[in-house]
N, C-alpha and C positions, 0 to 999 in steps of 0.2 A: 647505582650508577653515579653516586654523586657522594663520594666522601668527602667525608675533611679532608684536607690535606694534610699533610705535615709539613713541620717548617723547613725549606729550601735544605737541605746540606750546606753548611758553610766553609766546608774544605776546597771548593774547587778554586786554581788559582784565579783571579779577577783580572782582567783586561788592563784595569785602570790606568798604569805606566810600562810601558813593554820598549823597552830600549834596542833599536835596529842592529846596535852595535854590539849588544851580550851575545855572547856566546859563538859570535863572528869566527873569530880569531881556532884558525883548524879547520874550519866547518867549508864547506861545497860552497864554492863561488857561484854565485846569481846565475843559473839557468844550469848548472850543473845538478842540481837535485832534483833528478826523476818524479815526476808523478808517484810513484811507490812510495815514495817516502810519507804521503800524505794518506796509505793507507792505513798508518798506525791506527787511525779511528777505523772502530769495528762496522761492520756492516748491518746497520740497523735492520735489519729484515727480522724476519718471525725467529731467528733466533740468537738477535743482539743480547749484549751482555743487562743492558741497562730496563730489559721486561719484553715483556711478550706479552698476547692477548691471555687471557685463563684457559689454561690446556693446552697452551701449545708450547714446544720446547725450548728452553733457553741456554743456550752453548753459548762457549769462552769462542771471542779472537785475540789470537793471539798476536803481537804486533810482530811484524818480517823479522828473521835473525840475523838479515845480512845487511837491511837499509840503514839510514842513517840514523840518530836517534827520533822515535818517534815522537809525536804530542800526546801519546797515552801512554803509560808504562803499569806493570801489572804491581798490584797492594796484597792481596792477598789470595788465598783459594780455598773451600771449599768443599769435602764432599757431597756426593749427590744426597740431595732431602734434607742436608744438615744447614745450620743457619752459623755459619762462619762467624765467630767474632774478629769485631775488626773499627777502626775508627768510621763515624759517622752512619752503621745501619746493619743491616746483616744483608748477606748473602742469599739471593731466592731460590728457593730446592729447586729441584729438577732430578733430570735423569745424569746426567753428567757434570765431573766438577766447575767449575763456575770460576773465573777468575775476572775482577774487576780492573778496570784502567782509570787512574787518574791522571791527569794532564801534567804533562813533562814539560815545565817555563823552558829548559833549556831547548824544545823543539821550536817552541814560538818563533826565534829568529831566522831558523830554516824556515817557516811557513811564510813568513815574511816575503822571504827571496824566492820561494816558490810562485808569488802569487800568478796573477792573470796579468797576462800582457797590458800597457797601456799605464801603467804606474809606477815607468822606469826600468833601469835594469841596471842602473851604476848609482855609489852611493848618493844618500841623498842629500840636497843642497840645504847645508846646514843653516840659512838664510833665506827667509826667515825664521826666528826662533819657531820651533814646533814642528815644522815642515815634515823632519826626519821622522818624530814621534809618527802622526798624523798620516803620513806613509806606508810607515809601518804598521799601524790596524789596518789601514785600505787593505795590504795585502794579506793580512790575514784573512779579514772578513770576507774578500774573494775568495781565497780557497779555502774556507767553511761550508758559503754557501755554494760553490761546489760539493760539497760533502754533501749539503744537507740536500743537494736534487731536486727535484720536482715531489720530494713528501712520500707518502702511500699510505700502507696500512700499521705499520714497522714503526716502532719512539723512534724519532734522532737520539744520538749520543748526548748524555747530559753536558758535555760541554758547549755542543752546538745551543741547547735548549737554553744553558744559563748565560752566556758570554759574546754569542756572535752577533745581537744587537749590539753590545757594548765596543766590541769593538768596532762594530760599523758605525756607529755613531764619533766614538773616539776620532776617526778616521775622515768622517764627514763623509762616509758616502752610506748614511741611514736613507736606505731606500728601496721600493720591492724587489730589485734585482738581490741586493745583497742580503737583503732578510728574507727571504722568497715565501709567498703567502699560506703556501702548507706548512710550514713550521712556524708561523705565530702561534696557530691552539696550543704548540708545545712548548711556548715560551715561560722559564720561570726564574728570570734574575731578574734584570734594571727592568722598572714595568716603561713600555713603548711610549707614553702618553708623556711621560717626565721626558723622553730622551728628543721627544720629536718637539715636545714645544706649542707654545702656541703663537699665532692659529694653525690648527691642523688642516684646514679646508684647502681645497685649491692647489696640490700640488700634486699635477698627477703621475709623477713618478713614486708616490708614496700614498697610493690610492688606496691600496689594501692595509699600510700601515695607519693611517688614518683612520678607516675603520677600525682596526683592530683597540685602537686608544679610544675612540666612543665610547666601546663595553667594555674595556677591560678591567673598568672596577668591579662592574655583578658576575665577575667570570671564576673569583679567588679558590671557590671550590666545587668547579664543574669539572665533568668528565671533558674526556678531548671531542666526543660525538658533540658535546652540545657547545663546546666551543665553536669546531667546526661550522655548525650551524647557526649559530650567532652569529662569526664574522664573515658568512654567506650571506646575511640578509644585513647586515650594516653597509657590508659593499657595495649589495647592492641596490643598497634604499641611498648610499649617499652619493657614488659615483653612475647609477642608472632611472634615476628618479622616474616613474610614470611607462619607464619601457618594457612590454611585455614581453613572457617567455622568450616568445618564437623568437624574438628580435636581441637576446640578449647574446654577448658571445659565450661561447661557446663552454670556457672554462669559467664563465660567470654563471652560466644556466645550470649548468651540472657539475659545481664544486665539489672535487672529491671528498669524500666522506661527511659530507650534509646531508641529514635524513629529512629535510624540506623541498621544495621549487619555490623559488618567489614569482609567482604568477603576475606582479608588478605590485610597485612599492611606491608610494608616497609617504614615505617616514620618514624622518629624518630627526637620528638620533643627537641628541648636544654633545657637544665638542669640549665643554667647558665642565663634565664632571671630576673635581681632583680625586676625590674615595667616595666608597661608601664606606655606611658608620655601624656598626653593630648594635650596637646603642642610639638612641635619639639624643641627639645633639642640640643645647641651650642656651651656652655660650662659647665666645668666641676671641682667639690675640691671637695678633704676629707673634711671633716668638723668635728664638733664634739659640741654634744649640751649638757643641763644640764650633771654634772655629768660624764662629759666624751662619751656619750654615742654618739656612730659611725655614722655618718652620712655622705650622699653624696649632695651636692647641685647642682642644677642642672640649669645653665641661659637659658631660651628660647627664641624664636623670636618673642614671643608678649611684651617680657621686663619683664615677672614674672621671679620668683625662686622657684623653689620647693626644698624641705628637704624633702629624703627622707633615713628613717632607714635604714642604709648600713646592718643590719645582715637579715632582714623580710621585707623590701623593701614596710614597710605601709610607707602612707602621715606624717610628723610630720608638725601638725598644717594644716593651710591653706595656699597658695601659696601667695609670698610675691606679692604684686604690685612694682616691685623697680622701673622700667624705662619708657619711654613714648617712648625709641627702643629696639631694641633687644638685649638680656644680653651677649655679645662678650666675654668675659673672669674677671674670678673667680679666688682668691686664699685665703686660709683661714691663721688667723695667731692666732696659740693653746694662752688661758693662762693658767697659774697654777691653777684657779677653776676648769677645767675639761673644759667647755665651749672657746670659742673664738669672733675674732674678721673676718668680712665676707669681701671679699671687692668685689667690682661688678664694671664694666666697661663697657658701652655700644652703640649704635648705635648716643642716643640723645648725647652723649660727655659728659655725669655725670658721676662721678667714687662715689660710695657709700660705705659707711661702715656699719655693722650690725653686735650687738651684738647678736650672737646664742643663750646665757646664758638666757638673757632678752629680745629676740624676737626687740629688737628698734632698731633706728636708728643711728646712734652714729655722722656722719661726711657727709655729703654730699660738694661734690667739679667739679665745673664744669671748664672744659681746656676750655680756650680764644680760638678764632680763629679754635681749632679744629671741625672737623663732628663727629668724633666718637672717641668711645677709642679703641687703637690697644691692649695693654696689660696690666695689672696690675701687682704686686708684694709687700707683706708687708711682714713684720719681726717687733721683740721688742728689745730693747737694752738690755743694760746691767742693766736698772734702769726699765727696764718693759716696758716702752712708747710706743706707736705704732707708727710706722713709715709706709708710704704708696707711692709707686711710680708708677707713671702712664705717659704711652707716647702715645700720641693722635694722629690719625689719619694725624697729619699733621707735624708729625716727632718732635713734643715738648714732653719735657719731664719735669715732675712736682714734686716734694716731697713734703711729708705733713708729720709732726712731732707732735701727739698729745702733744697740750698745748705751740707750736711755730707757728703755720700755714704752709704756703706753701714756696718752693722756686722752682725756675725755674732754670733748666739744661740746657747749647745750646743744641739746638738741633742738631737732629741727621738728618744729610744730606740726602734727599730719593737717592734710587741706580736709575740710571737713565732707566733701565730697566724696571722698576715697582716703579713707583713713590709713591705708597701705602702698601709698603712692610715695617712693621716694627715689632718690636720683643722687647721684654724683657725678660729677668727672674733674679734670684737671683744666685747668687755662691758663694761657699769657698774656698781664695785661698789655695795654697801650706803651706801658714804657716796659714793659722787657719782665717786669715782675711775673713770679710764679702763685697763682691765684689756685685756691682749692672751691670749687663752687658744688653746693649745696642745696637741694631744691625737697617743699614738703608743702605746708600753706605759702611757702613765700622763696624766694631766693635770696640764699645768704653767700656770699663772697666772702673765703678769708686771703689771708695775705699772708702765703705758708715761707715764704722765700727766704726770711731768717734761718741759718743751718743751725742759730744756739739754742739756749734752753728756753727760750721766752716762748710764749705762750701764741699761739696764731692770733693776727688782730680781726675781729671780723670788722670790713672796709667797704660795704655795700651790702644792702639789703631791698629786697624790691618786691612787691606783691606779688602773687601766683592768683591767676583767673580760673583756671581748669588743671584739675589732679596733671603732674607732671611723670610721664612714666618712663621717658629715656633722656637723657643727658650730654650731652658733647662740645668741643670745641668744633669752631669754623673755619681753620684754619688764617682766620683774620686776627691780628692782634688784639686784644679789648675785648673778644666778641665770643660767644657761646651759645649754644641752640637748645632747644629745649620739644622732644614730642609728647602729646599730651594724650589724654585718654580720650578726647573726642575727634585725634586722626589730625588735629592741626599742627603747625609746629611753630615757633617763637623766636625769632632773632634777636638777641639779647647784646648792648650794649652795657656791659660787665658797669661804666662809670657811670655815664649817666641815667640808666637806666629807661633810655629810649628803646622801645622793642616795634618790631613786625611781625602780624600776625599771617602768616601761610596757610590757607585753607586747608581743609584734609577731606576726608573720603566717610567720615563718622565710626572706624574703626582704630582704636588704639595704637599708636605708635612706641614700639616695646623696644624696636633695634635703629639706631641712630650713630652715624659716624660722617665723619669728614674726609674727603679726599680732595688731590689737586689734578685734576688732569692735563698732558703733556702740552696742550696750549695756555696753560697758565687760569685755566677757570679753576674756582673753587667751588667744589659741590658737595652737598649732603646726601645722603643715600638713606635711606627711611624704611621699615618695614613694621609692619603688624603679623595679623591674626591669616593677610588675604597670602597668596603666591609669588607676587610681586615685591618688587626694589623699585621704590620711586625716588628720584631724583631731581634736584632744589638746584638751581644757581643762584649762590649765596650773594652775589655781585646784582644782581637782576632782580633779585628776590621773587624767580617764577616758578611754576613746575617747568622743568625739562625735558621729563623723557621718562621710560620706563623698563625693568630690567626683569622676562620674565621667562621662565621654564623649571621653575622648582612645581614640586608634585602637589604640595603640602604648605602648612603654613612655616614662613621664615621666623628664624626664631634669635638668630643673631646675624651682625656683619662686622668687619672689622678690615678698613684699611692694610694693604701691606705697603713695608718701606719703600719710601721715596725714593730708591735709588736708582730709578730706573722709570718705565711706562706706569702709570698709574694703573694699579689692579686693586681689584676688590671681593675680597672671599664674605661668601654668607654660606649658613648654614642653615636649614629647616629638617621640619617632623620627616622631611620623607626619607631621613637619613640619609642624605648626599650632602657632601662640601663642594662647592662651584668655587670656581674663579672668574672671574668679569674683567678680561684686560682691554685697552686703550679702545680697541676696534670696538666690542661689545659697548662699551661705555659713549661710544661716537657715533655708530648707530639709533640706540636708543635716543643721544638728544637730538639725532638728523630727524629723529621720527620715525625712522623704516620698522614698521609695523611688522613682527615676526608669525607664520604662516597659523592659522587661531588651530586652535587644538579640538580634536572630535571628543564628543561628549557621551554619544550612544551612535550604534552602527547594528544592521539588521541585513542577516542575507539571505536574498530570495531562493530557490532552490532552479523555477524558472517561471520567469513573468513572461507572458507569450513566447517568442519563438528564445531570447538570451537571458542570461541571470542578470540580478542585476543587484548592486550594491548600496542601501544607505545609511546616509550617516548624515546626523546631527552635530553642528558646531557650533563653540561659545560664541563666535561672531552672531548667530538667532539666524542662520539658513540651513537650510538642508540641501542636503546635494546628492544627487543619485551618479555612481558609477558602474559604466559598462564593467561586468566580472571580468569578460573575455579579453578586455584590450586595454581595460583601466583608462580608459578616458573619461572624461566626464558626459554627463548626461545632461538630464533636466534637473531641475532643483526648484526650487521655491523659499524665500525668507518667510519669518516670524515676526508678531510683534518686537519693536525695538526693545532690546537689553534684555527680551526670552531666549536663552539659549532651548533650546525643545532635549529634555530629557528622557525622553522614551520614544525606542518607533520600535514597528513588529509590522511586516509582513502578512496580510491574511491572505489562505491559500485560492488559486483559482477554481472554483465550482460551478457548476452547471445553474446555482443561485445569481451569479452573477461574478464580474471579474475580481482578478488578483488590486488589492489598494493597499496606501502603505499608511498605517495607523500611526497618530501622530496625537502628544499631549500639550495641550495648546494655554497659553497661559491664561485663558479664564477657568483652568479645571476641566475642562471640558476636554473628551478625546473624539480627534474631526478624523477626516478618511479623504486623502487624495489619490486619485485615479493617473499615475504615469503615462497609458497605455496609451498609444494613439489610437482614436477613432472613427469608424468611417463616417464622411459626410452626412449622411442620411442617417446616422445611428441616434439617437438623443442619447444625452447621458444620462446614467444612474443614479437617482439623487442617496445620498446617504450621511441623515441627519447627524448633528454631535451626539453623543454617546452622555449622557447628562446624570451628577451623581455625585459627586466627589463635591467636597468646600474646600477642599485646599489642594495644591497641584500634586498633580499624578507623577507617582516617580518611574514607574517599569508598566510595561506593556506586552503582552504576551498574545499569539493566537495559536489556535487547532479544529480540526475536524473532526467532531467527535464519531463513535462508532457508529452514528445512527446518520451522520451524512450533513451533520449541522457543523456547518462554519460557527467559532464562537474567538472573542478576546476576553483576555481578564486583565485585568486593570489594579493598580494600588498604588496609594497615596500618602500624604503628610496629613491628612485625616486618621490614619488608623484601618483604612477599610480597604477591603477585596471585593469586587465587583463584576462577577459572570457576564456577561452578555450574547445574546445572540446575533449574530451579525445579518442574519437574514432578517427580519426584524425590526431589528434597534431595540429590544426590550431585554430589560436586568431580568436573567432568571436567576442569580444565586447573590450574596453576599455575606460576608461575613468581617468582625473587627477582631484587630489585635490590643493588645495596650498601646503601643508605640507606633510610631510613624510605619510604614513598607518600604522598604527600600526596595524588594526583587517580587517577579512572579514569573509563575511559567506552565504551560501547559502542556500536554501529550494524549496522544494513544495509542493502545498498542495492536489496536485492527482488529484485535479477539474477543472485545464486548468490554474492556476496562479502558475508563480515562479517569484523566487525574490531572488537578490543577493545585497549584502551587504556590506558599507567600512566603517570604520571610522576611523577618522585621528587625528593629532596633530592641524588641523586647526578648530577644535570644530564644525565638521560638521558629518552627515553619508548620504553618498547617498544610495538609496535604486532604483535599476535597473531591471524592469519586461523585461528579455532577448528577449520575444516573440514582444513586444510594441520597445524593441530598441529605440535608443535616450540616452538625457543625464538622463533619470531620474527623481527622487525627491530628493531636498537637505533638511536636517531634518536639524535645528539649535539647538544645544542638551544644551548648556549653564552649562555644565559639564568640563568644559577645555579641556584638552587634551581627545581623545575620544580614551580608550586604549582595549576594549573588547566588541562584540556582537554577537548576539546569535538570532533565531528564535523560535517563537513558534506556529508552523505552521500544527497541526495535524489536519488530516481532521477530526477526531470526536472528537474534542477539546470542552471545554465548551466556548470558546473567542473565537473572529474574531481572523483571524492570526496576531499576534503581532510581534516583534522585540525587542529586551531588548540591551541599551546601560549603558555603565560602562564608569564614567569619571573621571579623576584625581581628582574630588573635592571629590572623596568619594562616590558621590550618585549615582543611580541607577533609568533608564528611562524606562518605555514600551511604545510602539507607535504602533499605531492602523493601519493595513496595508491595512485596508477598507477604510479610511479616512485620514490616513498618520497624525494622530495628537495623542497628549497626552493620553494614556491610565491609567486611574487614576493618583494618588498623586505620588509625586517624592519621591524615597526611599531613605529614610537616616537611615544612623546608622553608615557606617564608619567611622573614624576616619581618614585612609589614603585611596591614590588612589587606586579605584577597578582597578585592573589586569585581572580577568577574568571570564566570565558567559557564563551560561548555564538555558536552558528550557526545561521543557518534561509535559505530560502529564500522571497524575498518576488516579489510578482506587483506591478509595477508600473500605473500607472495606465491606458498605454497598451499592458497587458498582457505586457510581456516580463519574463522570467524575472531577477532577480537574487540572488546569495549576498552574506549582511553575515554578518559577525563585530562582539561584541562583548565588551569589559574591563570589566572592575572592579578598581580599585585601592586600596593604600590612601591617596593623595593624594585620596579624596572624588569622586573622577568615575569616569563610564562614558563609553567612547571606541566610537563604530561607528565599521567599517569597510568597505569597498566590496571583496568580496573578491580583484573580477578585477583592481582599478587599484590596491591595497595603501594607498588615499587615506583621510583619516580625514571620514568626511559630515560626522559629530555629534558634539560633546562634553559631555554632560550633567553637569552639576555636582550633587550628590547632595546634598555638602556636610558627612559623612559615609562612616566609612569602613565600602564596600559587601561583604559577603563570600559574597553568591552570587547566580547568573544564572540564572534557567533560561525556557530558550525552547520554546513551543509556536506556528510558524506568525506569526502577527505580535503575539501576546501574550507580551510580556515581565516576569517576576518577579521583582522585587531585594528584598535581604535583608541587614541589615546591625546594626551599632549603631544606627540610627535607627527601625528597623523593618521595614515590610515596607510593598513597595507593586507593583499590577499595571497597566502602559500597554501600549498600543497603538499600534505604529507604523509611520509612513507606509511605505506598498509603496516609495514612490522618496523615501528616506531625506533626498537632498541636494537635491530638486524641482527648481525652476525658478529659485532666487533664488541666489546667489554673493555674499552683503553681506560686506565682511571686520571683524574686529576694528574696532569703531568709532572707535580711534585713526587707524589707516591712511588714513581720510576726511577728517582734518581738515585743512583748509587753514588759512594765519594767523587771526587774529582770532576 
């Protein structure tokens, strides 16, 4: 359900400049060309030209004989079963010959004149410049989305899929009417996100197109079902926040072809994703290719580079191969063609240069003696010539001067603190000179600004207190910053060597840059090891403000050009590039504290008479939501700065009531009672659960087959910890090597239960409590073992299973009959699965099926089909999710974005089989 795609066809013509006036001359005067003429595009139903579901038939339309010319004209044909060669793919068998249409330019100016009333009807007023242009999309993109209808089961024509944002947007009238919301799943040219801009929030005629730019980075190769189904729940988690089913409307509640309900949504996905990255990304430059044109580059840990369009955030080109290590630090240096010059630094200890203009090589220079390269830095003289400075891992410092070669700088002393601590960047001093500053035990300034052969002077030098790990200018003449390995940062006055020292957080400052933003403040922008962008006013010398929704830890950032609103790209492990423009940047220093992200979430099945939902937040509260209405409930805070990392549900028994088990940060796991009670009732007292030395990471309960309520528990200790809940007393424990990160228990009502751990030592034991001992050790060959789950129903279609989630992405079931591999290993994520979930669903036509499902921190949930190991669905969240929990066909995610509860379909992967809407495209 989820191929690759292929890459777009590049034959169809592109929107880009479409002239009202071509093809005028001869052609039906404005309101003379019938509606027929605009049936040249085929009739995308079940048996359009451009695919069909698997199995069903695919027939030619032919364009009219007698209308005017159309915007599709036929390429080639076919016979039936045979694969037609022909430019850009082949022809799909069938039972009948097949003939393709690629788009006819000379129809465009008839579509033009066709359009929808309301966009003139006489030519247009050639004043202001563009007018006519800008006219001319509007009416195309009116009669597209015409064509494209209200969607259905059927592809649109690939023209519609690759061009009619562009020309809507051309045309300025990008917006739900013109892109109409059933044909985004099927969108694959300009991606939405570039054409809309930002901010996306707030405009509610482009409600659905805003969503759709949320997820459209994790969507690059989903089928159209789980497109569908993604931009069903970004809509409606960003234009219905908190409103339940009943109350949604109508075409928001029952999105055609979503195999979900958003029962109500509190998520709310960023706005501000430019890609994702395939690769983990570590460093970070503006860039700027043919022509000028915006680009961010981005070094990874396999040694590539990617370019990618800083305004639409596609791929430019193919990812370079630079390094045989990992690309360490970037910096681009502009020239007067628009284009520049790239330079890269990295793990093998090559520093590279690459013309962006002409895609080559330009300079390759490997440092003697060093392992890697710590920093780069280039700049042109005053005669244009590139100059390049690079200081290697082993405190050498190198220049390169196109059409001189290389020379060599003493090096720079390591601090003896952190012998691998070094830094560079570029500065301006006080009078205008170009300063190359250099930082190791100490900070050395040269005075690079001579373009001739003479030798840099070094022209200050100043002690270093604490290892210096990032580097940069302040945008103040004179002045450079410096963050250090114990999270603070240093205001450095280049001459006289007066500094300010800026607190930190005791966490490493590895990414440092300067920006100005559009009132004239100068700020720093700071990141480490944590999620956050902290920001400095360099003017005030205070903290500011805070910049946060990355998954993972940040790993670079980098100013984009001043030419405009001040924006700021970073990049971290969870393989997303952000952008941060003006508003985000003014926010954070107003303060407006962004909504705190859920931590762990647990769903009731029924606590007295309604369900009810909780969930843990890093703000240290928990809060309980009604299932049925999504409102909130009761809640209760934690110790100050304990986010509560585990809660679990214990079920209601005739022992006593339903409470929701919580890890409290003395270790200890306590039991709060929600339930209201009657006046005269005393309450149940129900001691802490006492055991653990270091805090409990997952919490789990069940009823075992003999009638006992029990939880299990694991920790940063190493340990698993049985319990009885009637009680309070440990009947089982057992240790791993390694910390716990998951556990989980079940039964399956037939005399077998089974408790569950998985650790950081890439193992899960699996413990039948009645059998006692140590167990079964599963070797799961997933790395760290961070989530598991049971699928243990007694009218299941499977033996009881167990579903493991490992850092490498993949996804395990094991057979709890034979304790071995239950089908194929599931792949598809990108980054480490965080957390899963199993149930058994009753399909339509009533049989029984097991899904499994992931959460990762690549921002998706993955179903799966448990008996074919096939993936149905891929929801793109858009955000990264960090818990599951399933009750029956109600599903609960919880993550950075919030919390939200769906409903989904009994036959997950139904009737339809659309693939990645690339895979349909024929020419044109």
């Amino acid at each position: 359900m989820t191929p690759d795609a292929p890459e777009p066809n590049k034959e169809a013509a592109p929107p880009s400049r479409v002239s009202p006036a071509a093809g005028a001359t001869g052609g039906p005067a404005p309101g003379d060309v019938e509606p027929a003429a605009l049936t040249g595009l085929p009739d995308d139903g079940d048996g359009e030209t451009s695919g069909s579901a698997p199995g069903g038939s695919s027939t030619a339309t032919e364009p009219p004989g007698d209308a005017p010319p159309t915007a599709y004209a036929p390429l080639a044909a076919a016979p039936a079963g045979g694969n037609g060669a022909r430019t850009g793919g082949s022809i799909p068998p069938g039972d009948a010959e097949h003939t393709a249409h690629a788009p006819n330019p000379a129809a465009l100016p008839q579509l033009a004149k066709a359009g929808s009333a309301g966009y003139g009807d006489g030519p247009a007023d050639p004043d202001p410049p563009g007018h006519a242009e800008r006219t001319a999309h509007a009416r195309i993109a009116a009669a597209l989305a015409e064509l494209a209808g209200g969607g259905g089961a059927g592809a649109p024509h690939p023209y519609l899929r690759r061009h009619l944002a562009g020309h809507a947007a051309l045309g300025g009238v990008l917006d739900d009417t013109h892109v109409p919301p059933a044909l985004l799943p099927w969108l694959s040219g300009d991606g939405v996100r570039g054409l809309l801009g930002l901010p996306r929030a707030g405009r509610a005629q482009q409600s659905w197109l805003a969503a759709w730019a949320a997820i459209e980075p994790y969507l690059r190769d989903a089928d159209v079902a789980s497109r569908r189904s993604s931009l069903h729940l970004a809509h409606t988690a960003l234009r219905h926040p908190g409103v339940p089913y009943a109350r949604l409307p109508q075409d928001v509640a029952d999105f055609d072809g979503s195999r979900l309900r958003v029962l109500w949504s509190r998520w709310a996905p960023p706005a501000n994703v430019l890609t994702t990255l395939g690769r983990r990304g570590l460093s970070l430059s503006a860039a700027a290719g043919p022509g000028g044109t915006p680009l961010l580059a981005v070094g990874n840990e396999a040694g590539g580079i990617e370019l990618v369009d800083a305004t639409t955030g596609a791929g430019v080109e193919d990812r370079i191969p630079a390094h045989d290590g990992a690309v360490r630090c970037l910096d681009f240096v502009p020239h007067a063609t628009g284009a520049g010059d790239l330079v890269s630094g990295s793990a093998d200890g090559v520093v590279r240069v690459w013309d962006t203009g002409r895609g080559t090589l330009v300079h390759h220079m490997a440092l003697r003696r060093s392992a890697w390269i710590a920093a780069v830095a280039g700049y042109r003289d005053a005669e244009g010539r590139l100059h390049v400075a690079a200081a290697g891992g082993d405190g050498s410092v190198t220049l390169w001067r196109e059409g001189a070669g290389e020379r060599r700088l003493p090096e720079l002393a390591a601090h003896p603190l952190d012998r691998a601590a070094f830094a560079l960047t570029l500065a301006t001093g006080a009078d205008g000179r170009r300063l190359l500053v250099g930082a190791g035990r100490s900070l050395r300034v040269w005075d690079v600004s001579d373009a001739g052969d003479a030798a840099p002077r070094l022209v200050y030098q100043h002690p270093v207190d604490v290892p210096v790990r990032s580097c940069a200018g302040t945008g103040v003449p004179g002045g450079v910053a410096t963050g250090h390995a114990d999270g603070s940062l240093t205001l450095w006055d280049l001459a006289g060597g007066a500094r300010a020292a800026l607190p930190g957080e005791g966490e490493p400052v590895t990414a440092l840059t300067a920006l100005r933003t559009g009132d004239g403040r100068d700020l720093l922008a700071a990141a480490g090891p944590g999620t956050a962008v902290d920001l400095w006013d360099v003017g005030s010398r205070q903290w500011t403000g805070r910049l946060t929704g990355h998954g993972d830890a940040v790993t670079a950032l980098c100013a984009l050009p001043a030419d405009g609103p001040a924006r700021l790209a970073s990049v971290a492990r969870d393989n997303t590039v952000r952008l941060w423009d003006g508003q985000d940047l003014r926010r954070a220093v107003d303060g407006v504290d962004p909504a705190p992200s859920a931590v762990t979430a647990t769903l009731a099945g029924r606590l007295g008479s309604a369900p009810r939902l909780a969930v843990g937040y890093a703000s240290a509260r928990v809060q309980l939501w009604d299932a049925g209405t999504g409102e909130p409930d009761a809640g209760f805070g934690t110790a100050p700065r304990h986010q509560v990392s585990a809660l679990a549900w214990t079920p209601a028994t005739p022992h006593g009531p339903g409470r929701l088990l919580w890890a409290a940060a003395d270790c200890t796991v306590r039991a709060w009672d929600p339930a209201p009670r009657d006046p005269g009732r005393a309450a149940v007292p129900f001691p802490p659960l006492r055991g653990h030395s270091l805090p409990v990471r997952s919490l789990a309960s069940a009823v075992l087959f003999d009638g006992r309520p029990v939880a299990v528990s694991g920790g940063d200790d190493c340990t698993v910890r049985l319990w009885d809940l009637t009680t309070g007393q440990q009947l089982l424990h057992w240790r791993h090597a390694f910390r716990v990160r998951a556990v989980a228990a079940a039964s399956d009502g037939h005399g077998r239960d089974w408790v569950a751990s998985g650790s950081t030592d890439g193992t899960v034991h699996v413990v039948e409590p009645a059998a006692g001992g140590p167990g079964r050790v599963l070797t799961c060959r997933q790395g760290f073992v961070n989530a598991v789950a049971f699928g243990a129903d007694p009218g299941g279609p499977l033996p009881p299973f167990l579903v493991s989630g490992g850092d490498d992405g993949t996804v395990r079931l094991w057979d709890l009959t034979a304790y071995a591999p239950l089908g194929a290993v599931l792949r598809g994520h990108t980054e480490a699965v965080e957390a899963v979930a199993a149930w058994t669903a009753v399909t339509p036509s009533g049989a029984r099926r097991a899904f499994a499902a992931s959460a990762a921190r690549d921002g998706t949930i993955r179903f799966w089909d448990a008996a074919t190991s096939r993936c149905v669905l891929q929801l793109a969240a858009g955000s990264r999710v960090r818990a599951l929990s399933a009750q029956g066909p109600a599903l609960a995610i919880a993550g950075d974005a919030g919390v939200a509860l769906l409903e989904l379909d009994g036959d997950l992967d139904g009737d339809l089989d659309l693939p990645a809407p690339d895979c349909l495209d024929l020419p044109g």
